[in-house]
KOLDRENBA-724326 format. One record per residue (C-alpha): residue number from 1; chain; x, y, z. Coordinates in steps of 0.05 Angstrom, whole numbers. Layout:
% KOLDRENBA-724326
nr, kette, xx, yy, zz
NUM, A, X, Y, Z
...
END
This chain:
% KOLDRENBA-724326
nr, kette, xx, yy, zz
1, A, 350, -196, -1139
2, A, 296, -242, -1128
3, A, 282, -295, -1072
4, A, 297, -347, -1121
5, A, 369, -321, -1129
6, A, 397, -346, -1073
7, A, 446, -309, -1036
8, A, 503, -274, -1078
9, A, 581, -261, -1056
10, A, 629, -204, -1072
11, A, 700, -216, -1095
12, A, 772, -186, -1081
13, A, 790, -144, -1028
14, A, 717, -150, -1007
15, A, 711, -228, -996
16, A, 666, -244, -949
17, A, 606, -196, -967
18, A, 549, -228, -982
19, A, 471, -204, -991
20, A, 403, -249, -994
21, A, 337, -237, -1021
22, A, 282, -261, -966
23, A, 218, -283, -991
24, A, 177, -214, -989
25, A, 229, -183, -1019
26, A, 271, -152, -970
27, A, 346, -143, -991
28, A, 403, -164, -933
29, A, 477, -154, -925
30, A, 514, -196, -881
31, A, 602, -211, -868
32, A, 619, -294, -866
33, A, 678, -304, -840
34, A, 716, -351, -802
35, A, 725, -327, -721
36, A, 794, -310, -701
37, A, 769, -336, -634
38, A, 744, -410, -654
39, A, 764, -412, -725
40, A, 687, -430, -739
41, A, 641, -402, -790
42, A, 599, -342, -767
43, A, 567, -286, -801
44, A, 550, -220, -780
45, A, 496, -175, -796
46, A, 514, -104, -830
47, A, 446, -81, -856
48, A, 390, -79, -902
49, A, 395, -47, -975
50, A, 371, 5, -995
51, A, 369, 29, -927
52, A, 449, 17, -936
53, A, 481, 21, -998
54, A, 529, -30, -1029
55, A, 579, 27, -1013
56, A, 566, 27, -941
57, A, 561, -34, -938
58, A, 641, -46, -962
59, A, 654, 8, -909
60, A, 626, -22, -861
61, A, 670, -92, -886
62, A, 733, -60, -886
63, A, 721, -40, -804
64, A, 708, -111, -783
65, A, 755, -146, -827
66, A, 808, -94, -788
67, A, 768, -122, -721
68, A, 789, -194, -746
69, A, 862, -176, -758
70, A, 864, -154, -692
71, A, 840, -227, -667
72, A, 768, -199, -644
73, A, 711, -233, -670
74, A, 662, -181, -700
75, A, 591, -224, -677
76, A, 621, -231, -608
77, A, 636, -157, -600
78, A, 573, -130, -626
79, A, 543, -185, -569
80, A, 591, -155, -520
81, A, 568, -87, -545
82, A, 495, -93, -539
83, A, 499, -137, -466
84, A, 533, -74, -440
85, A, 482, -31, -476
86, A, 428, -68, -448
87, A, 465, -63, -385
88, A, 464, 10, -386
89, A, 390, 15, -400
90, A, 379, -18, -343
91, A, 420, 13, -299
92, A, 393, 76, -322
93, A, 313, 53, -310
94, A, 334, 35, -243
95, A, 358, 106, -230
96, A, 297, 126, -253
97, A, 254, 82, -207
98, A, 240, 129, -147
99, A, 217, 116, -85
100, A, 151, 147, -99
101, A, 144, 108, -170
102, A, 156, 40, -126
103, A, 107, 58, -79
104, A, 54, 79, -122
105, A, 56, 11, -153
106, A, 58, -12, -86
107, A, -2, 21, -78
108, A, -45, 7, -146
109, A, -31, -65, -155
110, A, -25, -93, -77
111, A, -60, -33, -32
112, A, -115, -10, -71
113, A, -182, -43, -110
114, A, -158, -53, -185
115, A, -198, -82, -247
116, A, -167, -128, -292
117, A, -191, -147, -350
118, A, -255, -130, -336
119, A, -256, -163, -267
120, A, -252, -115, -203
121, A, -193, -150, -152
122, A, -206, -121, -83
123, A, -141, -96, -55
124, A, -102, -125, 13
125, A, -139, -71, 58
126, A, -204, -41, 74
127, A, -235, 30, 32
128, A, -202, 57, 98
129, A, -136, 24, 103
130, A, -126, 38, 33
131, A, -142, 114, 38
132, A, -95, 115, 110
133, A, -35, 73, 68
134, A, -32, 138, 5
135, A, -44, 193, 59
136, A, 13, 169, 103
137, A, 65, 153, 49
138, A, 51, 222, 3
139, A, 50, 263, 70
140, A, 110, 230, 99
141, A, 148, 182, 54
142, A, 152, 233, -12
143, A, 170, 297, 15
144, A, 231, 269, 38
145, A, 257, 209, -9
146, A, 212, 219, -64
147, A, 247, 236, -114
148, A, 303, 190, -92
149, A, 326, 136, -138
150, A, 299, 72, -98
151, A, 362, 24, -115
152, A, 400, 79, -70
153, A, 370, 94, -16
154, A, 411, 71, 50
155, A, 389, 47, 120
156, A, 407, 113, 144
157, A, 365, 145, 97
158, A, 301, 111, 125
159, A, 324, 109, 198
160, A, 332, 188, 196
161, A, 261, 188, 154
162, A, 240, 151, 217
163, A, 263, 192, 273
164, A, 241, 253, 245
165, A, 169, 224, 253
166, A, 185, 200, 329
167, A, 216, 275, 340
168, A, 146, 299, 334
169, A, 120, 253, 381
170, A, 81, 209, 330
171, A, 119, 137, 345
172, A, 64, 93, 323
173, A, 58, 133, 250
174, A, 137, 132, 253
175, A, 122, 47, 263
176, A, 72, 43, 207
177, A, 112, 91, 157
178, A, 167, 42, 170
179, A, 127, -21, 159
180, A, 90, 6, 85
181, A, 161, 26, 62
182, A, 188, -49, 81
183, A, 127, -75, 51
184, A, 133, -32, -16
185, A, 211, -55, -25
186, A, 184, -131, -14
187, A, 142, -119, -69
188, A, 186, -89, -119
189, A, 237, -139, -96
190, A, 189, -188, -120
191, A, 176, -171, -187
192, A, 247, -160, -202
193, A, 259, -81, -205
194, A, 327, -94, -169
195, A, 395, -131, -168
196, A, 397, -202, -138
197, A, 445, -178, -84
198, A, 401, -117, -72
199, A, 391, -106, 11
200, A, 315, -81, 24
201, A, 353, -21, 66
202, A, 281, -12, 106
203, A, 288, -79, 134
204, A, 358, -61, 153
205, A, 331, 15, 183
206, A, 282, -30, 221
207, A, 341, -76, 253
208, A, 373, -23, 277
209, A, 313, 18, 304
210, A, 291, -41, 344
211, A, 370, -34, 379
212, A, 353, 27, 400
213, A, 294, 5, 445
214, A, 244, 58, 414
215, A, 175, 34, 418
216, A, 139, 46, 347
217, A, 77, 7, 362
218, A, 16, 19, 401
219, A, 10, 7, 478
220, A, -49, -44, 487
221, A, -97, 2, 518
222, A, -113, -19, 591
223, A, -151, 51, 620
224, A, -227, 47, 642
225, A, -264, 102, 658
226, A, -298, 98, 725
227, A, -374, 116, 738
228, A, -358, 182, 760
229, A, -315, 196, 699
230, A, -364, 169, 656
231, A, -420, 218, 695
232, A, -371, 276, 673
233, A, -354, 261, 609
234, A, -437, 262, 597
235, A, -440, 327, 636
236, A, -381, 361, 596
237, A, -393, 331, 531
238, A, -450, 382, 503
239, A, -413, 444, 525
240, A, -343, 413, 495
241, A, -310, 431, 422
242, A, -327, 372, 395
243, A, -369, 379, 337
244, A, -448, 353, 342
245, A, -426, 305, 299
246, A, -369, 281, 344
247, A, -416, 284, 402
248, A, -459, 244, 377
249, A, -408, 176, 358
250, A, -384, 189, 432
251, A, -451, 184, 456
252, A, -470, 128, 410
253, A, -401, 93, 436
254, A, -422, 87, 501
255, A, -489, 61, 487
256, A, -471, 3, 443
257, A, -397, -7, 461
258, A, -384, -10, 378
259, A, -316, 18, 357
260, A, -312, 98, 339
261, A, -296, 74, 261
262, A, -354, 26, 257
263, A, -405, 89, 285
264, A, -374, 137, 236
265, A, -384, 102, 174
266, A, -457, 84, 194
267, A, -513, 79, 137
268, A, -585, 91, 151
269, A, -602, 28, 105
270, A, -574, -14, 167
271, A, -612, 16, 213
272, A, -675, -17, 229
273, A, -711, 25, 291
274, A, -787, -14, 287
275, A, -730, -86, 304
276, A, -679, -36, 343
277, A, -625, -65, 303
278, A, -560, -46, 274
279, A, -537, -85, 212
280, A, -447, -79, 213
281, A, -433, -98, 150
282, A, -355, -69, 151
283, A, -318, -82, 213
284, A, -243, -98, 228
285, A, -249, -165, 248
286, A, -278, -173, 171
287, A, -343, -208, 193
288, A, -417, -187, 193
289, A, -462, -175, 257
290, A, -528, -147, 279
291, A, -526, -105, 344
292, A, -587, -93, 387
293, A, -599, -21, 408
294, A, -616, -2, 471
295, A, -670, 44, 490
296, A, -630, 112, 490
297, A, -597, 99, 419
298, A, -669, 82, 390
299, A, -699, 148, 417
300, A, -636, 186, 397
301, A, -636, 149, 318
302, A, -712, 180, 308
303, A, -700, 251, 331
304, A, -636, 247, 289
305, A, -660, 211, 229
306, A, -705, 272, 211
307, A, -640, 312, 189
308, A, -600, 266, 152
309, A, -617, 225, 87
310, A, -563, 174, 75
311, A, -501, 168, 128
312, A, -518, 175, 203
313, A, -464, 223, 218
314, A, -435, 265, 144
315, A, -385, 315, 132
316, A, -424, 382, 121
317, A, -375, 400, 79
318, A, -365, 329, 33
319, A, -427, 298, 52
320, A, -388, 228, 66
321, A, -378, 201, 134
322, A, -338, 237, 183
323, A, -269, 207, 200
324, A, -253, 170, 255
325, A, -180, 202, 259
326, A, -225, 274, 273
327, A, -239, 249, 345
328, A, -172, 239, 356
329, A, -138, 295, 324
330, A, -200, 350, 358
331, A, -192, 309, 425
332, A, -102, 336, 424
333, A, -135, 409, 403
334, A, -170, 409, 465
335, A, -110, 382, 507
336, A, -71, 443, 478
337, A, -121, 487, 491
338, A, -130, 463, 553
339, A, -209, 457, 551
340, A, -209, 374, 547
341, A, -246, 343, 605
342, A, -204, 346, 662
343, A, -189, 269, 683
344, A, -135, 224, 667
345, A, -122, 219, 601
346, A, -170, 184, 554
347, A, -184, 160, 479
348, A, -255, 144, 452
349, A, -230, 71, 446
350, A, -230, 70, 530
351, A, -304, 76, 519
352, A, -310, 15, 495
353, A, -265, -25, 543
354, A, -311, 13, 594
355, A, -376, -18, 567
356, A, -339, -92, 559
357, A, -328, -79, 643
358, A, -392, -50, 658
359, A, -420, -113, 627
360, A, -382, -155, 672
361, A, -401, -118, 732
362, A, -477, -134, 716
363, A, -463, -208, 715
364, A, -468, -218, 636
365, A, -438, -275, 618
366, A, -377, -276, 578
367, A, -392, -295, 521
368, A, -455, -251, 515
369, A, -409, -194, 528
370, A, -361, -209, 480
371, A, -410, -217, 427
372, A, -442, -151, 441
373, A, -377, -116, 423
374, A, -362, -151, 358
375, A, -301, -193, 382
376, A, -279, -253, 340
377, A, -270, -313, 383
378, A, -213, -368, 369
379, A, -220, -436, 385
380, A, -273, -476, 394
381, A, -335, -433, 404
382, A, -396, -451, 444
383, A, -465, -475, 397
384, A, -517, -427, 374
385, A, -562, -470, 431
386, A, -515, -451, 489
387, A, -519, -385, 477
388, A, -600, -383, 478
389, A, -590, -419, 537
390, A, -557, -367, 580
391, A, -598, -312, 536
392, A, -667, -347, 574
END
């Protein structure tokens, strides 16, 4: 056969065979018939010779002629067929999409820094957030659901993932294990990985964890150390078990009322100690400023600068910054041990809310005070001028 041959029919028993020469050559059967259903004309493919032989291709005839007797409509059917087919497969790659595989693409194309095409997209959080966000689902989120199918996890499945977390005391990880998971269903939901009717079960778990009155959010902090706390904490704080590097952020804390995680992740290239300045270029409100050292944090920067080349205070083991979690997490060995300063309990962040009320208690203004710590102000906010003004 050639293209210019048109298409060619059999006869007798098989009526209703036919096979076409395309233009490059290519050889197909096909069965025209008219549908038991509609009575219309339709046609059916069968296959393509010599792939299938004329042979098979009778054989294959004779089985949906039979389909025809029996009033079913071959090309319908073999729709039917593949829609359930297709069905299946999909059914099947849901299965297959875990929990972990929708929250590591939660992860890599919302969470974390990507490149595209060339072009580096930051992600929705900070080096920090993004680093906190993959700890806290692969320690706490995988071990448990995994390896679960994500379509079928239940409410009760992430309510008991929940609790677990609370039973150990940790209520605000148990909140923000709670929140990623919601988030990474959202996300999935979004680009279609599940049914229409599909029920984000961690927005359910969170519905019915809010009925139960347990608070999975942090306190807002309201505890100030006194002058004669603060005069023990400097007394204890060299003979303590926090590391020298630990020391040090506390110490540096109190003299510049900056957050723990700004001091931790300090780089010498900010410092400038000839201006006695302190360029912030990361901080959580997201916005750059230049704090002025006092006196004891200049002295302290020289004598320290002589043993450190790039980071203020590095991990002797990676090199990198410390962690801000470490003060936390050394501060609760010490309060097991029993060796943590003996006062009412405090956090490093306290510091800070003890500098902001120091500050008042000298009679600096307010917004001179609030500047000094790095808070964001909303609303209408006073002219560069005014602020000279109550600086002279």
């Amino acid at each position: 056969m050639k293209p210019s041959d048109g298409v060619k029919a059999d006869v007798g028993e098989n009526r209703g065979l036919r096979i076409s020469c395309g233009n490059g050559g290519t050889k197909a059967f096909f069965y025209r018939y008219a549908s038991p259903v509609t009575g219309k004309l339709v046609q059916v493919s069968l296959g393509h010779y010599p792939t299938m032989s004329l042979a098979e291709a009778r054989i294959k005839l004779v089985e949906l002629k039979n389909q025809r007797r029996q009033g079913i409509c071959p090309a319908a059917e073999r729709r039917r067929i593949e829609e359930l087919e297709a069905q299946n497969r999909e059914r099947e790659e849901r299965a297959a999409y875990t929990v972990e595989h929708m929250c590591e693409k939660y992860l890599r194309f919302y969470i974390e820094d990507r490149v595209v095409d060339g072009r580096s997209i930051p992600g929705a959080r900070s080096e920090k957030g993004q680093r906190e966000v993959r700890r806290m689902l692969h320690v706490d989120v995988y071990p448990e659901l995994g390896s679960k199918s994500a379509s079928e996890v239940k409410r009760g499945d992430i309510v008991s993932l929940t609790m677990k977390i609370v039973a150990r005391g940790a209520n605000v990880q148990a909140g923000s294990v709670l929140r990623e998971l919601l988030a990474a269903y959202e996300f999935s939901i979004g680009l279609g990985r599940f049914d229409d009717d599909f029920v984000n079960p961690a927005l359910a778990a969170k519905t019915s964890l809010r009925r139960t009155k347990i608070k999975l959010t942090n306190s807002r902090g309201t505890r100030i150390l006194s002058d004669q706390e603060l005069a023990q904490l400097l007394d204890w704080l060299p003979g303590s078990s926090y590391t020298s590097n630990q020391k040090n952020v506390i110490r540096v804390a109190l003299w510049t009322g900056c957050r723990t995680g700004e001091i931790c992740i300090a780089n010498w290239r900010d410092i400038d100690l000839q201006l006695g300045t302190w360029h912030i270029r990361k901080s959580k409100t997201a916005t750059e400023r230049f704090v002025h050292l006092p006196i004891q944090a200049i002295n302290f920067l020289r004598q320290l600068k002589l043993t450190h080349a790039e980071f203020l205070f590095p991990s002797q083991r990676t090199n990198m910054p410390i962690e801000q979690k470490q003060l936390t997490e050394q501060a609760w060995r010490m309060r097991c041990a029993g060796t943590m300063l003996d006062i009412e309990k405090w956090t490093p962040h306290d510091l800070r809310r003890s500098v902001r009320t120091g500050l008042s208690r000298l009679g600096c203004p307010s917004v001179v005070a609030e500047a000094v710590l790095g808070h964001s102000r909303k609303g209408i906010l006073p002219s560069p001028g005014f602020i000279r003004n109550i600086l002279d």
